[in-house]
N, C-alpha and C positions, 0 to 999 in steps of 0.2 A: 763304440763309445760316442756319443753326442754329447758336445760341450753344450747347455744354454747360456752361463751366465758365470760371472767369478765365483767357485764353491758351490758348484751344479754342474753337474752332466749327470749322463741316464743312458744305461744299456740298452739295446734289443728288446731284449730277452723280459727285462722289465714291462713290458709294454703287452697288453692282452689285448686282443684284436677281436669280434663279434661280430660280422656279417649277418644282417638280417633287412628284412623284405621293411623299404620307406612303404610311410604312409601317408595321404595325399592324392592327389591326381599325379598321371602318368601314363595312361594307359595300359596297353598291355604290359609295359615293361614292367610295371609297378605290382603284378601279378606274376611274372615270374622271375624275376632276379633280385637277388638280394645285394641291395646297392646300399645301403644304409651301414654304419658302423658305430659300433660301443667301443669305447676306448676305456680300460681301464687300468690304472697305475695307484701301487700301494705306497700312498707317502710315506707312512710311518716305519714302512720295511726297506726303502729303497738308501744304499749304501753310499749314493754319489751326492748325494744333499745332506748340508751342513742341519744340525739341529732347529738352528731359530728358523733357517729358510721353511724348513717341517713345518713349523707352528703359525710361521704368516701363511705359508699354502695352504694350512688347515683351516687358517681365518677367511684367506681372498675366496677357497673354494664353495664357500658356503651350501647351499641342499645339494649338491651335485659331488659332497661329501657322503660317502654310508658313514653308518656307526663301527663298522671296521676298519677305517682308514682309508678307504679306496675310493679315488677321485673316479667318476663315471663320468665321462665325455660322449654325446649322442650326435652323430652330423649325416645329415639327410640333404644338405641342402642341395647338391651338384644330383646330375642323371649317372654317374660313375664310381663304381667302387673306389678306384684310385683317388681321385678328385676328392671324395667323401672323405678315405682315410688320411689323405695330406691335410687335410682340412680339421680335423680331430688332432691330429698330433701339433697343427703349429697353436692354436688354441692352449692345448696342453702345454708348448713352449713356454706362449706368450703369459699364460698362469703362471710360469714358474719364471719366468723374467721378471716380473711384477712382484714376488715374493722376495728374489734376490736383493731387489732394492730396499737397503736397510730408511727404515723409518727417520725423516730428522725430528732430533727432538727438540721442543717448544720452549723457549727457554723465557720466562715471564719477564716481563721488562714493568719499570716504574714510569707515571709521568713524567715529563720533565718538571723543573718550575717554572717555565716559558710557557708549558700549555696549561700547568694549572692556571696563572696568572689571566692567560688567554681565555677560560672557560667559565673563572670568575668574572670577569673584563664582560663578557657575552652577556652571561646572567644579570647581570645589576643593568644591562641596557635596554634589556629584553622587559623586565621588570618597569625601568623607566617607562618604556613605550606606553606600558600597558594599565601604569598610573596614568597615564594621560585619559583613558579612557571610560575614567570615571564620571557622576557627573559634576555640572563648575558649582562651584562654589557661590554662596550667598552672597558672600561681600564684597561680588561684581557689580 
């Protein structure tokens, strides 16, 4: 069992692992070892995540979402199977730490009457100015 976050953790056994051959330079390695990893985990099946966590996962994971629920994580970037698949699951972590973090909500506020005051105050001086920049008058 792996805790991530308050109202999250995630089994083993959850977690689907795909070795397959990076693509890139590399040389020979890159032709014969399959050092790349697919990580795949089904949100909407998985037992240790709370509902709403589900539905922000489903949102933060965006195309790396299928249409059957299943987050696809691809990591190539180390020369090492290991390294590749630590690297895909803390990812996966950090996805779903991010998800646990309940949203704050925005709660609308009014002006004051100090900053209305102040933003009429601006305007009529603003205005002034720009009276002045008319041209003078005749009866100069």
């Amino acid at each position: 069992m792996i805790r991530i976050a308050p109202g999250a953790h995630l089994d083993e056994s959850e977690l689907i692992e795909t070795f397959v051959r990076a693509s890139g330079p590399g040389g020979q390695n890159v032709n014969k070892l399959a050092t790349a990893v697919e990580l795949r985990f089904d949100v909407f099946n998985a037992p240790g995540l709370d509902q709403d966590i589900k539905e922000r996962l489903a949102k933060l994971a965006g195309r790396r979402l299928t249409l059957e629920g299943v987050i696809v994580i691809f990591a190539q970037k180390h020369r090492t199977q290991e390294m590749n698949r630590a690297d895909a699951r803390e990812r996966l972590y950090e996805l779903i730490r991010q998800a646990a973090k309940r949203p704050i909500l925005r709660r609308p506020t009014k002006p004051t009457l100090a900053s209305k005051k102040r933003r009429v105050a601006s305007k009529i001086k603003r205005g002034g100015i720009k009276g002045l920049r008319g041209r003078p008058s005749s009866d100069d």
